[in-house]
C-alpha positions as CSV (number, residue, x, y, z in Angstrom):
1,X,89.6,50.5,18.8
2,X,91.7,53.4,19.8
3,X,92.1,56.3,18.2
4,X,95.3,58.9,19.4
5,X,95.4,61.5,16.7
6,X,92.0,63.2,16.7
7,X,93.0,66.4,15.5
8,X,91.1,67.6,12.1
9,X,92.9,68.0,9.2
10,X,93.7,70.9,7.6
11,X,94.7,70.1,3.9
12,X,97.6,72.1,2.4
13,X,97.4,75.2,4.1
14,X,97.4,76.8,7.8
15,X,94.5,79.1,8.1
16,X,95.9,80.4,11.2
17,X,98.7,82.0,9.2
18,X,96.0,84.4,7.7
19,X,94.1,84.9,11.7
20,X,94.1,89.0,12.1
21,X,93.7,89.2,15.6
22,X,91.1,92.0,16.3
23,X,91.3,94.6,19.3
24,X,88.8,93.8,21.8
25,X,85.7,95.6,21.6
26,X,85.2,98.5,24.5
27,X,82.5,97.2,26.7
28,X,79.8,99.7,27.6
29,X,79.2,98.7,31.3
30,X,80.2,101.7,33.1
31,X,77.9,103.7,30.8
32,X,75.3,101.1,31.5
33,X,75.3,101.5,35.6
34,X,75.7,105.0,35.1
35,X,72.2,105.0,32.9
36,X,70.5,102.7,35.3
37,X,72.0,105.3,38.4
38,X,70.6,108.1,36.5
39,X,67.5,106.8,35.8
40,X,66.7,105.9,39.4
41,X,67.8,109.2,41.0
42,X,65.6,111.3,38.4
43,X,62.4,108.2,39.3
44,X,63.0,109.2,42.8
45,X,62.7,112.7,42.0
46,X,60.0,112.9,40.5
47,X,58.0,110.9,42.7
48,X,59.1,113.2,45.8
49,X,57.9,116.0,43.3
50,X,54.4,114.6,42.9
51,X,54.7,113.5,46.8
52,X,55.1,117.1,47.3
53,X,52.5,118.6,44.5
54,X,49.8,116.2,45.9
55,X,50.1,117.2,49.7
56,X,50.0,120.8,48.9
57,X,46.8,119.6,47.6
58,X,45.6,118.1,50.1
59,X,46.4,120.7,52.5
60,X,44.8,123.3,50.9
61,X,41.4,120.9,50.5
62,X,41.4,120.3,54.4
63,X,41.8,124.3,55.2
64,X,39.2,125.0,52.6
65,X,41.4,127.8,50.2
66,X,40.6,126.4,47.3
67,X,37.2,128.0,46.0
68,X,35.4,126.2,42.8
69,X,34.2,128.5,40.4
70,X,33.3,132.6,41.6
């Protein structure tokens, strides 16, 4: 059994005739990578900040100028 025509039919009318093409949607990647860029530069920053902040602290435990109380 062979069958050549196996295209659907489509009855009286062409729906394509009504097909309204829409523009294509503007894709948001750029703004994505620039997010994830900006996300990872201010991460970075504030782990060099509490880096920083915590061996401050440190130093000024091992020279003994930090005083507890009066």
């Amino acid at each position: 059994m062979k069958i050549d025509d196996l295209r659907a039919d489509r009855g009286d009318r062409d729906d394509l005739d009504d097909f309204i093409p829409r523009t294509p949607a503007k894709r948001g990647g750029n703004n994505l990578v620039m997010q994830v860029a900006a996300g990872v530069f201010l991460g970075g920053l504030a782990l060099w900040l509490v880096q920083l902040g915590a061996t401050a602290l440190y130093a000024k435990l091992m020279l003994g100028t930090i005083t507890f109380g009066g």
